[in-house]
C-alpha positions as CSV (number, residue, x, y, z in Angstrom):
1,X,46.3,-8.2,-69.0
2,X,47.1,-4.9,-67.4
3,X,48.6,-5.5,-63.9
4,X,48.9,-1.8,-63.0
5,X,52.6,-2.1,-61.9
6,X,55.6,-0.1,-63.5
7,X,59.0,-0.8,-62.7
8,X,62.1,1.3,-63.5
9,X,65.5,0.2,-62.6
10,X,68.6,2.7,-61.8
11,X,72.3,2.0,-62.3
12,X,75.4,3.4,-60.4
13,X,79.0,3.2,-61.6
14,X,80.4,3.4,-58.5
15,X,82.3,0.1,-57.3
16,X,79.5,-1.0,-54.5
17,X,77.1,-4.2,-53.4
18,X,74.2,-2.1,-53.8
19,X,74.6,-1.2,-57.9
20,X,71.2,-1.3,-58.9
21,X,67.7,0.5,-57.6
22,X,64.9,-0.8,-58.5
23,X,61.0,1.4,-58.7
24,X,58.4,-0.2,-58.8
25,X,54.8,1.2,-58.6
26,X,52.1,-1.1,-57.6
27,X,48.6,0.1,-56.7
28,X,50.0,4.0,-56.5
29,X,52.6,3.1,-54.4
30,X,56.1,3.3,-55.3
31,X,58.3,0.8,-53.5
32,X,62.3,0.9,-54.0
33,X,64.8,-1.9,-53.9
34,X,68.5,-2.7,-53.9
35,X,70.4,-5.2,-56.0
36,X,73.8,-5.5,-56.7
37,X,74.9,-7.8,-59.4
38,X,74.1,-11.3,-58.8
39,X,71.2,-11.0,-56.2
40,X,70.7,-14.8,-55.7
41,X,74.4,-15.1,-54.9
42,X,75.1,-16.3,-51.2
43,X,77.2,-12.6,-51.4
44,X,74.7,-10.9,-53.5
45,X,72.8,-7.9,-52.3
46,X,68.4,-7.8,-52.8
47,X,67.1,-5.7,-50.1
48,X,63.8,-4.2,-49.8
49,X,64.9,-0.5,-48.7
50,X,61.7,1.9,-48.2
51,X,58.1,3.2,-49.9
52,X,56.8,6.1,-51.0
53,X,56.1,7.2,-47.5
54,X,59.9,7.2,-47.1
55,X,61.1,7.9,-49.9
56,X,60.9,10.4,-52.6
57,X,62.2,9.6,-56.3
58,X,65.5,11.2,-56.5
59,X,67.0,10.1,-60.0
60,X,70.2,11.8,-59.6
61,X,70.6,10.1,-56.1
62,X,69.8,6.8,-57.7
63,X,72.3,6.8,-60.4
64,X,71.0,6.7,-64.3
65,X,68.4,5.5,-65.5
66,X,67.9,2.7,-67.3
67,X,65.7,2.1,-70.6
68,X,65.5,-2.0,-69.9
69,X,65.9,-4.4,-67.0
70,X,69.0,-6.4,-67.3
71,X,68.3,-10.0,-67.3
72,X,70.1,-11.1,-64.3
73,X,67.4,-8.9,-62.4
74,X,64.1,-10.3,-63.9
75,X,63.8,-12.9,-61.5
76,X,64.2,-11.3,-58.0
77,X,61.9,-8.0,-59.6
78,X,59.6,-10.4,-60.8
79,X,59.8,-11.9,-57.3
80,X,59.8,-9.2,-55.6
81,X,56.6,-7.4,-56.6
82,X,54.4,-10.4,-56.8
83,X,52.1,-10.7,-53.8
């Protein structure tokens, strides 16, 4: 079943809460997120942090690119673009 969303995930080396951006397009709308490493930790970072309208896709500015989702993200993506 084709759900029409895409999701591409971004990963900085730097040493900060927010390590991870995540893309996801849903309906032609591209809606960005932030994760650090453990996002269900009571210190852990999952913050919604724009749209398209606010945002255009800057790879470089996110960090490099992934070619998977690391596991410890599936669930709060998977959470986080079901409506």
């Amino acid at each position: 079943m084709k759900t029409g969303k895409r999701v591409f995930v971004y990963k900085t080396d730097a040493e900060v809460m927010d390590k991870y951006t995540v893309a996801a397009t849903i309906a032609n709308r591209r809606y960005f997120f932030a994760m650090g490493d453990d996002p269900y930790s009571p210190l852990g970072f999952n913050l919604f942090i724009g749209d398209s309208r606010q945002y255009t896709e800057c790879s470089k500015c996110f960090g490099r690119k992934l070619s998977y989702i690391p596991m410890h993200l599936v669930r709060a993506i998977k959470e986080r673009i079901t409506y």
